[in-house]
C-alpha positions as CSV (number, residue, x, y, z in Angstrom):
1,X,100.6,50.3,83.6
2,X,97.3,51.5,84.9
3,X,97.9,50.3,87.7
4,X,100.9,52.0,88.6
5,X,99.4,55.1,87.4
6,X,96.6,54.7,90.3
7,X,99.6,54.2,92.6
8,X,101.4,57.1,91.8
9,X,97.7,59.4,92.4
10,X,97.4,57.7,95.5
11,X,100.8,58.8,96.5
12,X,100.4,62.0,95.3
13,X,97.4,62.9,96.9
14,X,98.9,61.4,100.2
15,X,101.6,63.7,99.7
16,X,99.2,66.7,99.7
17,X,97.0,65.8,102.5
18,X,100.2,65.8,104.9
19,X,100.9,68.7,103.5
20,X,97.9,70.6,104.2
21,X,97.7,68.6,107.8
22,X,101.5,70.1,108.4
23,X,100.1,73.6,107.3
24,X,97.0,73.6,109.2
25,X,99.1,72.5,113.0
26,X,101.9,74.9,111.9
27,X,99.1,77.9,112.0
28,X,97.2,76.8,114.6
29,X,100.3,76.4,117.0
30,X,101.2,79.7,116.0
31,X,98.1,81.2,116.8
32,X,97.8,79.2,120.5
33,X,101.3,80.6,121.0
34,X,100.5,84.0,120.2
35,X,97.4,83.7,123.0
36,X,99.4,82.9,125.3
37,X,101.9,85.0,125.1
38,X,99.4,88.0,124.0
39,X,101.0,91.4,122.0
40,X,103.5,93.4,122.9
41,X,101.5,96.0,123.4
42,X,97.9,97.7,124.0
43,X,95.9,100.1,122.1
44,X,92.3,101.8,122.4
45,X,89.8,101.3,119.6
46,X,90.3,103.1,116.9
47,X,88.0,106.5,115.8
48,X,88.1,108.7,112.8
49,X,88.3,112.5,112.9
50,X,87.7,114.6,109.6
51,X,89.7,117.3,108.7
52,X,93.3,119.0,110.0
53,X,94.0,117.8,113.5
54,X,98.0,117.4,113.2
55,X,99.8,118.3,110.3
56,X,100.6,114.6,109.3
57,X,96.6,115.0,108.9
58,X,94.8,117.1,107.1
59,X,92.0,115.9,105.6
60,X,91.3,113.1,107.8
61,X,92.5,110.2,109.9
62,X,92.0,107.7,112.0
63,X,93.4,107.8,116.0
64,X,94.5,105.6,118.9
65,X,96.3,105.3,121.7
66,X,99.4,103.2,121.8
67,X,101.2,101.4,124.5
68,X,104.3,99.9,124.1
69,X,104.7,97.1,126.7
70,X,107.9,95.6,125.0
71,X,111.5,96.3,126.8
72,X,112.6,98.3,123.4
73,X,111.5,101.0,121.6
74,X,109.6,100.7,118.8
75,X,110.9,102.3,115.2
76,X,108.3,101.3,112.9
77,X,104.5,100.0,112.9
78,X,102.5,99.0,109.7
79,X,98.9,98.9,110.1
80,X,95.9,97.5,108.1
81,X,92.3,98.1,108.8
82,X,88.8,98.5,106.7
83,X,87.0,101.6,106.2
84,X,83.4,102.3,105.6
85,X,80.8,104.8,105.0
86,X,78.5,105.2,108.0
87,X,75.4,106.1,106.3
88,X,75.6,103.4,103.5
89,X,78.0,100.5,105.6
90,X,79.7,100.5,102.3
91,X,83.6,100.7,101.0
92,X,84.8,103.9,101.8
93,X,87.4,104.5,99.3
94,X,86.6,102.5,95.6
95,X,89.5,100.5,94.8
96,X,90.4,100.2,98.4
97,X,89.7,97.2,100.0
98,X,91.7,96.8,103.8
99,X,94.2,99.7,104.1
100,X,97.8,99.4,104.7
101,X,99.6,102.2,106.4
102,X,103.4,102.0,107.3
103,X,104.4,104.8,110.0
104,X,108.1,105.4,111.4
105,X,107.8,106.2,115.2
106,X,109.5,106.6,118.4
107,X,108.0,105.0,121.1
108,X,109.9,103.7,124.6
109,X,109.6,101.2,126.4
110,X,106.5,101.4,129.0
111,X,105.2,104.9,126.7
112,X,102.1,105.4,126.0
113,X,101.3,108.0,122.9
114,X,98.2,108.6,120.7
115,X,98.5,108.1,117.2
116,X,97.4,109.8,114.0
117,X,97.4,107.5,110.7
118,X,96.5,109.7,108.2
119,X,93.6,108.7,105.1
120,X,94.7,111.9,103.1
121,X,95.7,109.8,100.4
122,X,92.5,108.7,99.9
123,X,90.5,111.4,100.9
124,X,89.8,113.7,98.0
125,X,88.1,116.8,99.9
126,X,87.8,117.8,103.4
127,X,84.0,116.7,104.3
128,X,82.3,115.5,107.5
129,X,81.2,112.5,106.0
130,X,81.6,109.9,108.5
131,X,83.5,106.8,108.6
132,X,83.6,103.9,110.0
133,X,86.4,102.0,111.0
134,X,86.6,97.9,111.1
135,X,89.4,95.2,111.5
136,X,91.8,97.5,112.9
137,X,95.0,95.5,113.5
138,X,98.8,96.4,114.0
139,X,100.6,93.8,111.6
140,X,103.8,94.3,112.3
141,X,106.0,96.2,114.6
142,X,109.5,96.8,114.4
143,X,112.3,97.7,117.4
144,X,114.8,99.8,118.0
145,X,117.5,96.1,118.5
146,X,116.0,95.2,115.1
147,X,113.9,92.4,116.1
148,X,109.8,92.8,114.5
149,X,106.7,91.0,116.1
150,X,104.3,90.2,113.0
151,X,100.3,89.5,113.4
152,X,99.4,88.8,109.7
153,X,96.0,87.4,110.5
154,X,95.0,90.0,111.8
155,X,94.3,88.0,115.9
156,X,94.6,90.8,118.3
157,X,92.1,93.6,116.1
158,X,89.6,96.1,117.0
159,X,86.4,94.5,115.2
C-alpha cells in the first residue's frame, strides 16, 4: 500500500510541474508576441498637475498624451499606475496601493489627444504637494468594433 501511495505523489507532483512548465511558456509566448507586435498605440510619460485644470479635474490629476495607432477608435481605456509623495518617496494615498482608473473616450484612428485622469477621489484638499508618478501603464483598451487589447502585466509602462 505504501508503495502505491509514493506512486500516486510522484504522479501528482509530475502533474504539477507540467503544469507550472505549461503556464510559464504560455506567458512567456504571450509576452514575446506582444514585443513583437508592440501596442496599439503611444503615449508620453505621464506628469501630475495639482488643482483645477479641466473640469473632470479639480483637485488634481495626472496627464498624457495619447495616440491611437489602431485602425478603430477607441471607446474605453482603464489605466493603473503607483503614486508617491515626492518629498518622502512614500504611498501617496493610505489604503491605495497601484491605482485603477477606467475613462470612456473618443479617440480616432491616427488621433492624437492629451488626457486628464483625475486623483479627486483620493485627493482630500487642493494642495501643491507634489507627486510622483510610477508604473504608469494602459491595461486595457477597448474599440469602437468591440474588440479590447489587454496588457495586464503591466509590459509597455512608464517606470
Amino acid at each position: 500500500m505504501k508503495g502505491k501511495n509514493l506512486t500516486i505523489k510522484k504522479i501528482k507532483l509530475m502533474a504539477a510541474g507540467i503544469y507550472l512548465i505549461f503556464l510559464i511558456i504560455l506567458i512567456l509566448n504571450s509576452c514575446i508576441l506582444a514585443e513583437e507586435k508592440g501596442p496599439p498605440f503611444a503615449f508620453s510619460y505621464p506628469v501630475y498637475k495639482a488643482g483645477q485644470q479641466e473640469n473632470a479635474c479639480l483637485l488634481g490629476a495626472v496627464y498624457f498624451d495619447f495616440y491611437n495607432k489602431a485602425k478603430v477608435p477607441v471607446v474605453q481605456m482603464e489605466i493603473r499606475m503607483n503614486v508617491y509623495d515626492k518629498s518622502s518617496k512614500k504611498n501617496a494615498f493610505s489604503g491605495a496601493g497601484t491605482i485603477i482608473s477606467k475613462a470612456e473616450v473618443n479617440i480616432e484612428a491616427g488621433e492624437k489627444r492629451n488626457l486628464c485622469i483625475s486623483l479627486d477621489d483620493y485627493i482630500l484638499t487642493a494642495s501643491d504637494r507634489e507627486l510622483l508618478i510610477d508604473n504608469f501603464y494602459i491595461s486595457r483598451l477597448s474599440y469602437k468594433d468591440g474588440s479590447d487589447w489587454k496588457d495586464y502585466f503591466g509590459i509597455y509602462s512608464a517606470r
